[in-house]
C-alpha positions as CSV (number, residue, x, y, z in Angstrom):
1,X,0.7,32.6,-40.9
2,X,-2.1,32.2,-38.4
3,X,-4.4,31.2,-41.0
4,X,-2.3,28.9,-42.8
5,X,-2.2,27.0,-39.0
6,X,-5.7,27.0,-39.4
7,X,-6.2,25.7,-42.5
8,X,-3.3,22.8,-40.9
9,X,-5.6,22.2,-38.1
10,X,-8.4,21.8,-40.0
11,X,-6.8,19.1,-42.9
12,X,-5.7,17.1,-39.4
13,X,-9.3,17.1,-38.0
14,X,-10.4,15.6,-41.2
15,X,-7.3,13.5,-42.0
16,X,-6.2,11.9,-38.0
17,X,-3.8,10.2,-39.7
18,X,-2.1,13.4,-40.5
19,X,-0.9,13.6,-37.1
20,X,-0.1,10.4,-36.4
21,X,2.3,11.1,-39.6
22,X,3.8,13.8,-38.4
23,X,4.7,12.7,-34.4
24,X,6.4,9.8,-35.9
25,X,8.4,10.3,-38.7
26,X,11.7,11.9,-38.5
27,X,10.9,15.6,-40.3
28,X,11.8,18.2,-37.6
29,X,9.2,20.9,-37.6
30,X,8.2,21.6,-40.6
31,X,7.6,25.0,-41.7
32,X,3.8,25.8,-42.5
33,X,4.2,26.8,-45.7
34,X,5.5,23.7,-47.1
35,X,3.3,21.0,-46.0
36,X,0.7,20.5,-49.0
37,X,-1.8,18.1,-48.8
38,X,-3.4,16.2,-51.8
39,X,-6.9,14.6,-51.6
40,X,-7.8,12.6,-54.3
41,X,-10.9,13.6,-56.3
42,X,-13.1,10.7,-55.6
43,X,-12.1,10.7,-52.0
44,X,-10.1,7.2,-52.4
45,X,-7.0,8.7,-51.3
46,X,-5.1,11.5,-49.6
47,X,-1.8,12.0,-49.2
48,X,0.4,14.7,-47.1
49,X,3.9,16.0,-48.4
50,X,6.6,17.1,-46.1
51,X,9.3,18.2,-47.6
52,X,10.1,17.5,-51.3
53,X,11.7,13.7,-50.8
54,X,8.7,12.7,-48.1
55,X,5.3,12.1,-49.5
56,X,3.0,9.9,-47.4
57,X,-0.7,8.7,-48.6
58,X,-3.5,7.0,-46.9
59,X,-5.6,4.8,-49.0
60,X,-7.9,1.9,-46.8
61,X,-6.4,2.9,-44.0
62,X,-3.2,2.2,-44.5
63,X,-0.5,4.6,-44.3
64,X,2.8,4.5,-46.5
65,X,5.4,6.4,-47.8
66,X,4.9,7.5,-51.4
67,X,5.9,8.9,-54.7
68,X,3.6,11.6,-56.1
69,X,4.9,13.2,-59.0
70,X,1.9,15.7,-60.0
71,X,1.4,18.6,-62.4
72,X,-1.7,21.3,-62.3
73,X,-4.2,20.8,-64.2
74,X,-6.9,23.4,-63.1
75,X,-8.9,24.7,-60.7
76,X,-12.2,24.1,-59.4
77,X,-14.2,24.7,-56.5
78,X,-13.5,21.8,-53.6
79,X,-15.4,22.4,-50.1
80,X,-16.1,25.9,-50.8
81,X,-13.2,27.6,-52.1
82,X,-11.2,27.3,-55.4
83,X,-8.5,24.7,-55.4
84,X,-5.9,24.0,-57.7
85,X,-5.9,20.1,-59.4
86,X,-3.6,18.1,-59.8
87,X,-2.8,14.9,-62.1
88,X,-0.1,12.2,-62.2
89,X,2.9,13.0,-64.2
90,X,5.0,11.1,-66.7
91,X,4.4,7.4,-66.9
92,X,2.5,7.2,-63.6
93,X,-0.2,8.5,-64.9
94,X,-0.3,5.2,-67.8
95,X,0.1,3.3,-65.5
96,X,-2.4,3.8,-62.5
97,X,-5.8,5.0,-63.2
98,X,-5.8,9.0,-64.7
99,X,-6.7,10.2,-60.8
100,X,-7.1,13.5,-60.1
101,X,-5.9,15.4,-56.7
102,X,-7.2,18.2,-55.5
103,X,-4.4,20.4,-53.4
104,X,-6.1,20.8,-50.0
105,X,-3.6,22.5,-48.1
C-alpha cells in the first residue's frame, strides 16, 4: 500500500491538476488501488479515473469530465518501468485520432 501512495504522490507532482481534481469533486476518499491514471503517448493529454463513472482529462490546460473507454493493447517501457497501453475502444477510436495511453498509475 505504501508504495502504491508513492507512486500517487508522484503522478500528482507531475500532474498538479491531479489534486486540484481530487479536493473538489465529490468522490469521498478514494481507495488507492482504484485511481488509475492515463497519460497519453505523445504527452497531449492525461487523464485521472476515479471510480468507474468519473474519468477526468487535462488537455491545454483545461480540465473536464470525460469518457474514456480503453482496451490494452501492450506493454512498453514508459519513464523507466514497463507499463501497460491502452487504446480507444469501439467507435471512439474512428472517430478521434488512434491515440494511445499509457497507464501511469
Amino acid at each position: 500500500m505504501k508504495e502504491r501512495l508513492v507512486e500517487i504522490a508522484g503522478a500528482i507532482r507531475k500532474y498538479p491538476w491531479m489534486a486540484e481534481v481530487l479536493r473538489r469533486r465529490p468522490v469521498a476518499n478514494p481507495h488507492p488501488y482504484m485511481v488509475e491514471a492515463y497519460a497519453a503517448g505523445d504527452g497531449s493529454e492525461a487523464c485521472m479515473s476515479l471510480n468507474q463513472l468519473r474519468t477526468y482529462c487535462a488537455q491545454n490546460g483545461a480540465v473536464g469530465e470525460a469518457r474514456l473507454e480503453l482496451e490494452f493493447s501492450s506493454h512498453e517501457v514508459y519513464e523507466g518501468r514497463i507499463r501497460e497501453v491502452y487504446r480507444l475502444k469501439g467507435l471512439l477510436a474512428f472517430a478521434a485520432k488512434a491515440k494511445e495511453y499509457v497507464r501511469i498509475l
